[in-house]
N, C-alpha and C positions, 0 to 999 in steps of 0.2 A: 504494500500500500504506500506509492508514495501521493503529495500535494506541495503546493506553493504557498508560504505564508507570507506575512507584510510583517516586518519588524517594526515597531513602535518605537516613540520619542525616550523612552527608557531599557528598550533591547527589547520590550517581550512582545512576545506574540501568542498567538492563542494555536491549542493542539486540537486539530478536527475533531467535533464529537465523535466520529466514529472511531478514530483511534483511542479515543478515550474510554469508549464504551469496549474496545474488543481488549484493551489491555484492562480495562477495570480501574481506571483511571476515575476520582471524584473529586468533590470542588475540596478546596484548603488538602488535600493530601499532597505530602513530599513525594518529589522526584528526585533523583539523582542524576547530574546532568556532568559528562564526562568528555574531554577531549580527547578527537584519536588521530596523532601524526597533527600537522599541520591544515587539515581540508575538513574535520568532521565531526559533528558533535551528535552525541546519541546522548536520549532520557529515558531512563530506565524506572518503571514505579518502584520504589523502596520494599514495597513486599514483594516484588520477585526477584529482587536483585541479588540477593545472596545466594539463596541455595543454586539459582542458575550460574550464576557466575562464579561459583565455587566448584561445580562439578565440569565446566568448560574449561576450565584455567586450571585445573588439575590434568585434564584428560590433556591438554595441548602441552602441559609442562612436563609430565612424563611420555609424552610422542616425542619431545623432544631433548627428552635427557636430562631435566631441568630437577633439581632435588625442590619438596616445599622449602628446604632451611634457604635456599638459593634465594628463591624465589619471593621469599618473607623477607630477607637481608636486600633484597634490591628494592622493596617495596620501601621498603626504613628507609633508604638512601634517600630516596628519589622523594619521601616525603620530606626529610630534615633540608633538603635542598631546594624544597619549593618555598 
């Protein structure tokens, strides 16, 4: 599903109902709104974000050799540096 939104006089913009209704997306609830690489921002709802993104970032980190201690130590870095 993709659409074209209009950015506003303060960045926001609003997320099509209908993506809101298939992600279960409601009014006042948090997103998690995340840069990827220099071109891409993805929002992810707060209640699905963990378990999915835990069991994808495990499965790609051991496809790739990646220990969790590795992977939790680069996270640290990369947080104390932003």
């Amino acid at each position: 599903m993709n659409t074209t939104v209009q950015i506003r006089k303060k960045g926001q913009f609003t997320i099509p109902a209908a993506m809101r209704e298939k992600l279960g997306i409601e009014e006042n609830e948090v997103v998690s709104v995340s840069m990827i690489g220099d071109g891409a921002i993805v929002i992810i709802p707060r209640k699905l974000e963990l378990p999915s993104l835990l069991d994808k970032t495990a499965a790609l980190a051991k496809k790739k050799g990646i220990s969790m201690e590795e992977m939790l130590a680069e996270l640290d870095e990369i947080r104390h540096n932003s």
